[in-house]
C-alpha positions in Angstrom: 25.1 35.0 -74.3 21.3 33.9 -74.7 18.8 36.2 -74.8 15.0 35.9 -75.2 13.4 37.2 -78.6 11.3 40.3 -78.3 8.3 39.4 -77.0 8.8 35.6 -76.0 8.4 34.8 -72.2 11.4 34.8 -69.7 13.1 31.9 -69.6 14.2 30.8 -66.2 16.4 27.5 -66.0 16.2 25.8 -62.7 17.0 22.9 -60.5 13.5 22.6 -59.4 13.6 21.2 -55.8 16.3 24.4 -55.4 15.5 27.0 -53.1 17.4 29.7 -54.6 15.5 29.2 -57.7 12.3 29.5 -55.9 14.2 33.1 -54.1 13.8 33.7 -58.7 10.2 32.1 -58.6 8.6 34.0 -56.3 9.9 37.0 -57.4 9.0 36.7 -60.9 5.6 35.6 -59.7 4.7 38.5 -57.7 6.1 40.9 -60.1 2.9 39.1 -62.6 5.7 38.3 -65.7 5.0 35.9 -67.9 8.3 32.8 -68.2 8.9 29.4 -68.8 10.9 27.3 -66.5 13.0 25.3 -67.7 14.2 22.4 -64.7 16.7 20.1 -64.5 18.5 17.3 -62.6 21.5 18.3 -60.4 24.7 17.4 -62.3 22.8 17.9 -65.5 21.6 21.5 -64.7 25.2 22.9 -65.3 25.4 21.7 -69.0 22.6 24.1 -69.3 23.9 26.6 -67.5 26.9 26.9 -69.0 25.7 27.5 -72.6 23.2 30.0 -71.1 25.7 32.5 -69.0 28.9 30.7 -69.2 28.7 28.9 -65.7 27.7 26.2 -63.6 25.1 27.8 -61.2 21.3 27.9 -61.5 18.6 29.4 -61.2 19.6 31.4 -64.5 17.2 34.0 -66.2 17.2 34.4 -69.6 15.6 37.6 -71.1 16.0 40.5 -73.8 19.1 41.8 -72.3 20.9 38.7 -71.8 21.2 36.2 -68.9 21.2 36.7 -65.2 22.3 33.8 -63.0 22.0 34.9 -59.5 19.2 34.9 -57.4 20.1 38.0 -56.1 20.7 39.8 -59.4 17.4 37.9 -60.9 15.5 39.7 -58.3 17.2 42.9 -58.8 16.3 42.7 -62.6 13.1 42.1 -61.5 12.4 44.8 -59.5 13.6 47.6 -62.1 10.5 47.1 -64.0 7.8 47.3 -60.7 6.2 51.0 -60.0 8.2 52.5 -57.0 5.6 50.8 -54.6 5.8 47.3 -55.5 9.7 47.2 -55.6 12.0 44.9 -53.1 14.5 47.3 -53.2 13.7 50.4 -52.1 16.4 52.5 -52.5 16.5 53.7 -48.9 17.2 50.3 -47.5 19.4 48.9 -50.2 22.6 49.0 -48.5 20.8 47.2 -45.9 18.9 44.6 -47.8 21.8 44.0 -50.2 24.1 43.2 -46.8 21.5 41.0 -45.2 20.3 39.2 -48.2 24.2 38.5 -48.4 24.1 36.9 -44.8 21.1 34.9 -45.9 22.1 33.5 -48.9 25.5 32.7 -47.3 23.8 31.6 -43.9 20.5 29.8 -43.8 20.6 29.0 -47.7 24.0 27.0 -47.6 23.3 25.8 -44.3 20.2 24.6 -44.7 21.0 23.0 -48.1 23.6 21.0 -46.7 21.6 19.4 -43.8 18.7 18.9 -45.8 21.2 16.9 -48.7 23.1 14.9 -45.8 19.2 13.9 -44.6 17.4 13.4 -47.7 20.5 11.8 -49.6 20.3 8.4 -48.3 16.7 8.0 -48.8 14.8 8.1 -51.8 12.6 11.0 -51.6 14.7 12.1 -54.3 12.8 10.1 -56.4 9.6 10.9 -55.5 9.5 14.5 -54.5 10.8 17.6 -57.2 11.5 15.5 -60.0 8.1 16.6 -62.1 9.1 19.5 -64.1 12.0 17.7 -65.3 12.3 16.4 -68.9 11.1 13.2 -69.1 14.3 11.7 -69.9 16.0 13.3 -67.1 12.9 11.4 -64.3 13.6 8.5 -65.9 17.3 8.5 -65.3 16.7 9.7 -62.0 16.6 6.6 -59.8 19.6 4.9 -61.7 22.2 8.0 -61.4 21.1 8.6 -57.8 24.2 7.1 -56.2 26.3 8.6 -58.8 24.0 12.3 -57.6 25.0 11.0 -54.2 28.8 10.8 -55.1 28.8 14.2 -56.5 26.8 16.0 -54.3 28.3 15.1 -50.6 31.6 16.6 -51.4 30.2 19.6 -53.2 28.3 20.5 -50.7 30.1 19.6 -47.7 27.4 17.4 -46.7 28.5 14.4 -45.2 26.5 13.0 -41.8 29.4 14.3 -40.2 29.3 17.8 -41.4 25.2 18.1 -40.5 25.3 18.5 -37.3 27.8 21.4 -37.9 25.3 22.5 -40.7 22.4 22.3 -38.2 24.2 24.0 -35.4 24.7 27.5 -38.0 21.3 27.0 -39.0 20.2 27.4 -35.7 21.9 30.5 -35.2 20.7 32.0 -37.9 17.3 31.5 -37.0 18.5 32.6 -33.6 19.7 36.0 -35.0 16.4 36.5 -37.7 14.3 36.2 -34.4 16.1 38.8 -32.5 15.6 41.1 -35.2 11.4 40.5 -35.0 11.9 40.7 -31.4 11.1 44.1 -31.2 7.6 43.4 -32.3 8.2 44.8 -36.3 6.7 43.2 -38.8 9.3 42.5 -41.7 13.2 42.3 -40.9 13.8 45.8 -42.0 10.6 47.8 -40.1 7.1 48.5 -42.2 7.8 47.0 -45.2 7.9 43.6 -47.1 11.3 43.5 -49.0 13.9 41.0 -50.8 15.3 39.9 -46.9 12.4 39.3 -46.1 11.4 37.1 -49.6 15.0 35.6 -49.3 14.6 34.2 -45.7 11.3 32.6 -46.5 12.5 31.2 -49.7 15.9 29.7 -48.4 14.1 28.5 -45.4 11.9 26.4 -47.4 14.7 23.9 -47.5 14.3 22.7 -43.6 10.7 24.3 -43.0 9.2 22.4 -46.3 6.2 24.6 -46.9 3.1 23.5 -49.4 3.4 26.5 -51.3 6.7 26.0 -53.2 7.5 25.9 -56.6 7.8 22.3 -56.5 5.9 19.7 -54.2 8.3 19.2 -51.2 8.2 16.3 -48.7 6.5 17.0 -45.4 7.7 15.5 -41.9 6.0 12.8 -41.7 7.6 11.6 -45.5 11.7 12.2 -43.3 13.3 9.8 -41.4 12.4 10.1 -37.4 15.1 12.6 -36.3 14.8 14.8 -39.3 10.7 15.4 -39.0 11.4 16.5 -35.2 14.2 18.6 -36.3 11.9 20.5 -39.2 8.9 20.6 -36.7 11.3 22.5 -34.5 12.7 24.5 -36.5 8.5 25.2 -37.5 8.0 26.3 -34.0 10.8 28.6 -33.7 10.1 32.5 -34.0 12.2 32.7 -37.1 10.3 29.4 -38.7 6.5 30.8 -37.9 7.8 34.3 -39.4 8.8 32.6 -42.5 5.5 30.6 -42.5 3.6 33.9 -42.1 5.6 35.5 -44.9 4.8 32.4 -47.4 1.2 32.9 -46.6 0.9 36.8 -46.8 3.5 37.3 -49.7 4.2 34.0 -51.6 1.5 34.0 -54.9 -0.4 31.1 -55.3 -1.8 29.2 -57.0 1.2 29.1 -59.2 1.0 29.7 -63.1 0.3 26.8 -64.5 2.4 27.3 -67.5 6.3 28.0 -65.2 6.9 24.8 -64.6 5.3 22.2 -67.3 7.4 19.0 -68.1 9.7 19.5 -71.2 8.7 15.9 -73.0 
């Protein structure tokens, strides 16, 4: 299995646009370590993947002790090496963030993944947004494999115009159940404290809320087809949506590094 060389930055291999690899992003970010994304085209990301921790998922973090290559473990990894204060994970709420990060990832990232695919797939924002830390190879490639992308990706992910509405309809509940949790008036889903749920819900949200600070520049409503923008702008409006959008403002560091995510030429 890969690992860094003592010393070198953290690698951390990505499908840019991807927001689990922005869940792995933001956390290395606001833990202040020093890596080098390395991003890739969907399809092409699992080549990569594979050689680096022997399967097809991303994002994948590559360091001293080998390679990590779930968001959810990236993050734990992470937090090991923050002072007590600055960790995710307290270990009083673990059982609790580990459970609900579960829901999340399961939830509002898959969910919202597959609407946001069955939306943007037909279009060609895919050309034009999240492609610019990608070799340069892979951008040029881009707009002839993107019916081929198309091809693979609707199956994989279940998301076929038929299957969105479904998509949308458990997206909306999980909103639904992320706002009765705040209704109570608390600040962070699990009481006083900013934690990985609360990182996780405003990262995987990012795929239907489409904030400016992101890893990677996402398009905006007014860039969606008609029915899409008013979905997002809903989904904006709703209690779960302006939490997240608080949470990306408070919590998410910006401006990014501007050596993660440089074009591999």
């Amino acid at each position: 299995m890969p690992h860094t060389r003592p010393g070198a930055p953290l690698r951390l291999l990505t499908i840019p646009i991807s927001h689990f690899c922005e869940k792995a992003r933001w956390a290395l970010e606001r833990a202040g370590l020093d890596y080098r994304e390395e991003a890739h085209l969907q399809g092409i990301h699992m080549v990569y993947a594979m050689r680096a921790a022997r399967g097809r998922r991303v994002p994948v973090l590559i360091t001293e002790q080998g390679a990590f290559n779930e968001s959810g473990q990236i993050i734990r990894w992470i937090d090991q090496r923050l002072p007590p204060s600055e960790r995710l994970i307290p270990d009083e709420l673990r059982g609790e963030i580990d459970e609900l990060e579960r829901r999340l990832d399961e939830g509002v990232g898959v969910e919202g993944r597959r609407w946001m695919y069955s939306v943007l797939m037909e279009t060609d924002i895919p050309t034009r947004f999240g492609s610019g830390p990608l070799p340069a190879w892979e951008r040029r490639v881009l707009p002839y494999g993107l019916p081929a992308l198309r091809l693979l990706l609707k199956p994989l992910l279940n998301a076929s115009p038929e299957q969105a509405a479904d998509a949308l309809a458990k997206l909306n509940r999980g909103f639904d159940k992320v706002a009765a949790m705040l209704a109570d008036d608390r600040p962070y889903l699990l009481g006083d404290r900013f934690t990985a749920a609360d990182l996780a819900f405003a990262a995987l949200s990012a795929a239907v809320l489409l904030p400016e600070r992101y890893g990677v520049q996402l398009p905006q409503p007014a860039d969606l087809p008609p029915a899409a923008a008013a979905e997002v702008e809903r989904l904006r409006a709703h209690p779960a949506g302006e939490f997240a959008a608080r949470i990306v403002a408070e919590h998410r560091p910006w401006p990014p590094p501007t050596h993660a995510a440089q074009p591999l030429h």
